[in-house]
C-alpha positions as CSV (number, residue, x, y, z in Angstrom):
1,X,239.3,257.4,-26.3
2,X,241.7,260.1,-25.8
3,X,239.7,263.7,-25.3
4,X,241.2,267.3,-27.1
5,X,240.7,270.8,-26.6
6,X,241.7,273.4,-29.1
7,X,241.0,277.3,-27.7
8,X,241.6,280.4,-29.2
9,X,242.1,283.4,-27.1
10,X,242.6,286.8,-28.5
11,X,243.3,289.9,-25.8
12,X,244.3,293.1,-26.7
13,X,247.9,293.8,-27.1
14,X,248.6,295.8,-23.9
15,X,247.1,292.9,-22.0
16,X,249.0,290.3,-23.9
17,X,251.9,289.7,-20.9
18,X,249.4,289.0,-18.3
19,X,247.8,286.6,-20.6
20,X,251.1,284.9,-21.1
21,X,252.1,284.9,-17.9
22,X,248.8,283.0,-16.9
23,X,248.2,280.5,-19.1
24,X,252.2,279.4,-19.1
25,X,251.5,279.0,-15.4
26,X,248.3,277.1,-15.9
27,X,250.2,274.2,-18.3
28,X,252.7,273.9,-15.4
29,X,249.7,272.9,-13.2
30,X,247.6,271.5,-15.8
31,X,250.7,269.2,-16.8
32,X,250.7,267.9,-13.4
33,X,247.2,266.4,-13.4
34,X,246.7,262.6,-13.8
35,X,243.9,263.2,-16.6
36,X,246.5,265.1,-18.2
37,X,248.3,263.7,-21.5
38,X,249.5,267.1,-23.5
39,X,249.2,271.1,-22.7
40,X,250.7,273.2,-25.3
41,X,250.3,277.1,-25.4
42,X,250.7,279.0,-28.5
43,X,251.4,282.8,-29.5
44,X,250.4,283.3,-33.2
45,X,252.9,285.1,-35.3
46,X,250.6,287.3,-36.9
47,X,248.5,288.6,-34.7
48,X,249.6,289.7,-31.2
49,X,247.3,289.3,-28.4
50,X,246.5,285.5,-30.7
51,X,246.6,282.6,-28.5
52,X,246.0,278.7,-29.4
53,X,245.8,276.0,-26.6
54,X,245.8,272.6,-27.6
55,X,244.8,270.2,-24.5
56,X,244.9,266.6,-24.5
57,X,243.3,264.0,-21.7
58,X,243.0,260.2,-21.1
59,X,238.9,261.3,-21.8
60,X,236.4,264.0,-21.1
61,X,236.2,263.1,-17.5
62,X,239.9,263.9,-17.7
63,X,238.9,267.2,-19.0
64,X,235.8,268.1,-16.2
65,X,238.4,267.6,-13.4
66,X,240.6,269.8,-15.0
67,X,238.1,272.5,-15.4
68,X,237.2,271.7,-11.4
69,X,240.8,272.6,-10.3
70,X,241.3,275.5,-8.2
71,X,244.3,276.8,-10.7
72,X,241.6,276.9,-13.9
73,X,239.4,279.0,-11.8
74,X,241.8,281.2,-10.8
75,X,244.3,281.5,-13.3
76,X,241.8,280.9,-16.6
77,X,238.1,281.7,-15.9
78,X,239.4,284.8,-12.9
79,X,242.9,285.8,-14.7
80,X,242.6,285.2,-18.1
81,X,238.8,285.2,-19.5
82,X,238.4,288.5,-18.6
83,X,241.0,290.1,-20.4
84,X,240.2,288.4,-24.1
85,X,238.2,290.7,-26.2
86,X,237.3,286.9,-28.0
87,X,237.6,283.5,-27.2
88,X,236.4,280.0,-29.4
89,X,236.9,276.7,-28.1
90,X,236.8,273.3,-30.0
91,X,236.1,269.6,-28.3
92,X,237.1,266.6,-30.1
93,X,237.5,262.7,-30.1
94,X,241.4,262.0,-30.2
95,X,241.3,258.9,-33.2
């Protein structure tokens, strides 16, 4: 069974290029992993600074590995978590 992810970021607006920048970066590398099945990045409309990822993967193992590559830890949890001022993410069974 297929495995999404659906995170929200939110950074403040002076901050919201470098956030762009990474995570457009991070789909080109996460888009390359075998585990990989769809990596979309989002700017809301209405609220600047507003991201939404949607992540798919052949299954949550998929997922683990993705969260072991060196470009999540650098680009994600060193690059981009510490520039959101809020961040949810939601884990579900693809049916």
């Amino acid at each position: 069974m297929a495995y999404a992810v659906v995170a929200r970021y939110h950074c403040a607006p002076e901050n919201e290029p470098a956030v762009r920048a990474a995570l457009l970066k991070a789909r080109e590398h996460t888009r390359s992993e075998p585990a990989n099945l769809a990596y979309e990045v989002h700017a809301e409309v209405d609220a600047p600074g507003g991201f939404v990822l949607y992540e798919q993967y052949t299954d949550r193992a998929g997922f683990e590995a993705h969260k072991a590559a060196q470009h999540f830890r650098e680009l994600i949890v060193e690059t981009v978590w510490p520039l959101l001022t809020d961040r949810s993410v939601t884990f579900a069974d693809v049916l």
